[in-house]
N, C-alpha and C positions, 0 to 999 in steps of 0.2 A: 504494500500500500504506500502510495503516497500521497504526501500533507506538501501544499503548495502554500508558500507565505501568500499575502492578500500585497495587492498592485503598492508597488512606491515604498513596501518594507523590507525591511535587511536585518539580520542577526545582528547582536552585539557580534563587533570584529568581523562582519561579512561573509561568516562563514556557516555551511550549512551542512548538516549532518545526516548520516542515516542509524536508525537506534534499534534497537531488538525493541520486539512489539510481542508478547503475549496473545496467543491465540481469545484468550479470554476480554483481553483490550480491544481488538481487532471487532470482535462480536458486539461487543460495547458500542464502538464507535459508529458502528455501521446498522447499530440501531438509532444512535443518537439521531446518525445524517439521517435516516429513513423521516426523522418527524422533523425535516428541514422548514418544511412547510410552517409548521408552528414555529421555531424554534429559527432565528437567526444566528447563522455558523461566524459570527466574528466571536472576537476572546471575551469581549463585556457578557455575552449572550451564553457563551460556552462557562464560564466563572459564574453568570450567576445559577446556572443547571446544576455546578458542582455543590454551590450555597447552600441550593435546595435539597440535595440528597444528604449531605450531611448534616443540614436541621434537623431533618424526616428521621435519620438514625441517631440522631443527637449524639452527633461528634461532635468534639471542641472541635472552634474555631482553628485556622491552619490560613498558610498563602500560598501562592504559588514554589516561594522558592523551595516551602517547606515541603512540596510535594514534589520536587524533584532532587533534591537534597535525600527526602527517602528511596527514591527509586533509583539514585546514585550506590546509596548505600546497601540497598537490598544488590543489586547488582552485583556489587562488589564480596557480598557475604555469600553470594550463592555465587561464587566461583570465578565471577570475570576477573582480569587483573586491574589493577591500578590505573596502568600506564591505558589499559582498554576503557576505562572508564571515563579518564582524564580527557582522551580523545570525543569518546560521544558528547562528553560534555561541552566540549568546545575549550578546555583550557589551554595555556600555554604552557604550561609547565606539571608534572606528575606531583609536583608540591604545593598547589594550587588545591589537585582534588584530594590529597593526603590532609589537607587542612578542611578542605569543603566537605566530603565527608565524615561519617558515624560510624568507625569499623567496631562491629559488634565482638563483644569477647564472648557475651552466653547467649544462648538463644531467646530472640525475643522480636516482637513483630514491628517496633520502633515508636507505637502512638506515644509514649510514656515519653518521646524527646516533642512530640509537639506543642506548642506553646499552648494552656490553657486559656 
């Protein structure tokens, strides 16, 4: 699958990536796009769909970076390397995402580092 920026945007640093995607995300999303009709596909529209599932399960509050910061870190715990991570993420340096990630020492699913 692929995710197209929207006209006249660019990554931080101009650079664009490809990331492992979960069969389970892939289904997700491709139900989201199904109710495009209701639902406008920019980010304000896409963020406030995430608002509202996490109200509904009453999750604490989280942001963006926090949800990729996890999914940095889960990545990294379930076996990618570093230097593999550092990449999808876009950084410049493997010390970057050594600092930017959570490398878990026990087992644990990470809600407990989200901000309350």
């Amino acid at each position: 699958m692929t995710i197209t920026p929207k006209k006249n945007w660019t990554t931080k640093g101009y650079r664009y990536r490809d990331i492992p995607v979960s069969k389970n995300t892939i289904d997700a999303l491709l139900a989201f796009v199904g109710v495009r009709d209701d639902i406008a596909l920019d980010d304000k529209a896409v963020w406030n769909e995430i608002q509202r599932v996490r109200q509904a399960a009453r999750l604490p509050k989280f942001s963006i970076h926090d949800l990729r910061r996890a999914w940095a870190s889960a990545m990294h715990k379930n076996g990618a390397s570093i230097k593999q991570v550092s990449v999808w993420l876009g950084h410049c340096a493997v010390q970057v995402t050594e600092r930017y990630i959570r490398i878990f020492e026990t087992d644990t699913t990470g809600h407990e580092f989200l901000p309350r």
